[in-house]
N, C-alpha and C positions, 0 to 999 in steps of 0.2 A: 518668107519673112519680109515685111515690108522695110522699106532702103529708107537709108541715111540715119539708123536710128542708134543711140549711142548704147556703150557698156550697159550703161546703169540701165536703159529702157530697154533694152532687151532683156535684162534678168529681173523684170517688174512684169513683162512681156506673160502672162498665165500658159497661153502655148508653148512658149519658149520653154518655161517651167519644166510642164508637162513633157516634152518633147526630150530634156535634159532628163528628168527621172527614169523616165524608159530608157533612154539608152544609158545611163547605170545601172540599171534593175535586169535587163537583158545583154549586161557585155557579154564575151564569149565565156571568161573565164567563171563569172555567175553561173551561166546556161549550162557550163560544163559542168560545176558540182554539182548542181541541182539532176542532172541528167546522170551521173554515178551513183547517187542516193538513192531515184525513182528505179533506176535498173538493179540495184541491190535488194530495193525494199520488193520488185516482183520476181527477180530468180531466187529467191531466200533460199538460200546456200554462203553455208558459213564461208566458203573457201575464197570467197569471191572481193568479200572486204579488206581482206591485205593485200591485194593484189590492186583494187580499187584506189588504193591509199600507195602503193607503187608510181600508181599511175598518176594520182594527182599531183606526185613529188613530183617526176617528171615533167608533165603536159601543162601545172597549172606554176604550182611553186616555182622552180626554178625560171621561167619565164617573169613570173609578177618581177623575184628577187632583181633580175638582170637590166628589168626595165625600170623599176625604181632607181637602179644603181645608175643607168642612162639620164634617167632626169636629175639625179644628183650632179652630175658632170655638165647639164645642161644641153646635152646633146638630143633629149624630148623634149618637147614644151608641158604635155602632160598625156595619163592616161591613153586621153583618147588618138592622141596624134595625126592632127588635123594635116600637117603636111606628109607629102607621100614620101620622102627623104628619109624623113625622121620613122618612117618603120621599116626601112631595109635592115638595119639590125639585130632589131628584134626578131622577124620574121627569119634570118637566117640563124639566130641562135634556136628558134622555135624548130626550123629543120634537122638542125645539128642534134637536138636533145632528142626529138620524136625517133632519128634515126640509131641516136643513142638507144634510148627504150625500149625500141626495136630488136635490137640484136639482145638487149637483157630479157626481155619477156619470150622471144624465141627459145634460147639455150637454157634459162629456168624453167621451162614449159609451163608457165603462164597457164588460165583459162583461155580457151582461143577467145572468146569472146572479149579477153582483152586484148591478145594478141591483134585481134582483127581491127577494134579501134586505134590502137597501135602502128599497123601500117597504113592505115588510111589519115593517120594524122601528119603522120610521115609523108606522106604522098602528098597531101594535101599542104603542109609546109614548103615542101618546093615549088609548086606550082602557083602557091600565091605569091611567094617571093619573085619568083622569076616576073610575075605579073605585077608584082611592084616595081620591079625595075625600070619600067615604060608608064605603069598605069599606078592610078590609087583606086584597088575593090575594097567594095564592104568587110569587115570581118564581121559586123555585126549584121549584115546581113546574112554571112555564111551561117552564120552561129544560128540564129532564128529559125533559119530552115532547115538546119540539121534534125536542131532540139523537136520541131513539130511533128518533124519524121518522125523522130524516135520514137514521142508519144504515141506516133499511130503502130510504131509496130508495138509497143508497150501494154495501151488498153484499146487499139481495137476505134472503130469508130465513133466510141465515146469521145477521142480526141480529137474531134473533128473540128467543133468550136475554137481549139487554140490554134488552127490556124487562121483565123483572123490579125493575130498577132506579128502574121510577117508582113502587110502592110502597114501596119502602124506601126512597126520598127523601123522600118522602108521611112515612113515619114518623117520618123522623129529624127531620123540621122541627114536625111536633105534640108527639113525647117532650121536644126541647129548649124547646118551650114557644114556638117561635117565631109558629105560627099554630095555626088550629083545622083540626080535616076538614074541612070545608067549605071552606074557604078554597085548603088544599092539591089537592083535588078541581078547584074550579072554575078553580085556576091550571093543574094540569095538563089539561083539556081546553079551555081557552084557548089554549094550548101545541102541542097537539096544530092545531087550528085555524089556527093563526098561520101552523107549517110546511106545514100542507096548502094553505093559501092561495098561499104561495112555489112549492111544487112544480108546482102548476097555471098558474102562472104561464108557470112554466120551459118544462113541457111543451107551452102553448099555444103559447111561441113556436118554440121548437125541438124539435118532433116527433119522438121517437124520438133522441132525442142524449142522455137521459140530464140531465146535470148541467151537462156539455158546452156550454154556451148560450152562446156568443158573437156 
């Protein structure tokens, strides 16, 4: 982004624009619905939608609720949380609930298939926290490369094209000034990692079923 230029000329700025719609249109919490919808509409299995809807109470709602209730108090500045401070909270109440969820989706025998995103959200709630403690990582870049993953174990190398999208999410979030390369980089192959953790999961238990895992 070029220097010294005010409020107002950055948000007249077309990249800047463009660069702010993407990263609304691909927050995590987006990526996340979007990504329980596409995985319901291909395992089509009734069972999988209350569970689905379990899961978003947990992983999405209660997270949005806590951080709204943060910026209310003024302890966020907004949304995105450009300083690294301002998401150690959130990120450990995102630990707290994923581990919550955890032990509810175990002892209700859940589909493993949620099960599985379940502990890896889990997992993955600590580990970015702990790494906010010192560092600020992408979340939107974890997010980006989860969701590419997914599609690819989803449809197969038809998905291949959206992964274009994890550089230009990379971009949109260094131009808006939210993070640096390095940070966007190290969130998306955290992201990447996270998903691959899940899918091996899936696959260890259910063999050839795909997403399928019940």
């Amino acid at each position: 982004m070029p220097k010294m230029q005010t409020a107002t000329t950055v948000q007249r700025d077309p990249l800047w624009v463009l660069a702010k719609s993407i990263s609304v249109l691909t927050s995590p919490a987006v990526l996340s619905f979007v990504s329980m919808y596409l995985m319901g509409i291909q395992i089509n299995d009734e069972r999988f939608w209350p569970w689905a809807g379990v899961y978003a109470g947990f992983g999405f709602v209660l997270p949005l609720l806590y951080l709204i209730y943060l910026m209310r108090k003024g302890e966020v500045s907004d949304f995105h949380m450009k300083e690294r401070t301002e998401r150690i909270k959130p990120m450990a109440f995102i630990f707290i609930v994923f581990t919550i969820a955890s032990l509810v989706m175990y002892f209700s025998d859940a589909p493993f298939v949620i099960q599985a995103f379940t502990y890896v959200g889990a997992f993955q709630g600590l580990l970015m926290l702990l790494i906010t403690l010192k560092w600020k990582i992408s979340g939107h870049g974890a997010g980006i490369a989860a969701f590419v993953l997914l599609l690819w174990a989803l449809f197969g190398p038809a998905a291949m094209p959206f992964f274009l999208l994890v550089p230009l999410v990379l971009w949109a979030r260094v131009y808006t000034d939210r993070h640096d390369l390095p940070q966007t980089i190290i969130g998306a192959v955290a992201g990447f990692a996270f998903m691959a953790t899940a899918l091996a999961l899936i696959a260890a238990r259910c063999p050839g079923a795909g997403l399928a895992c019940f």
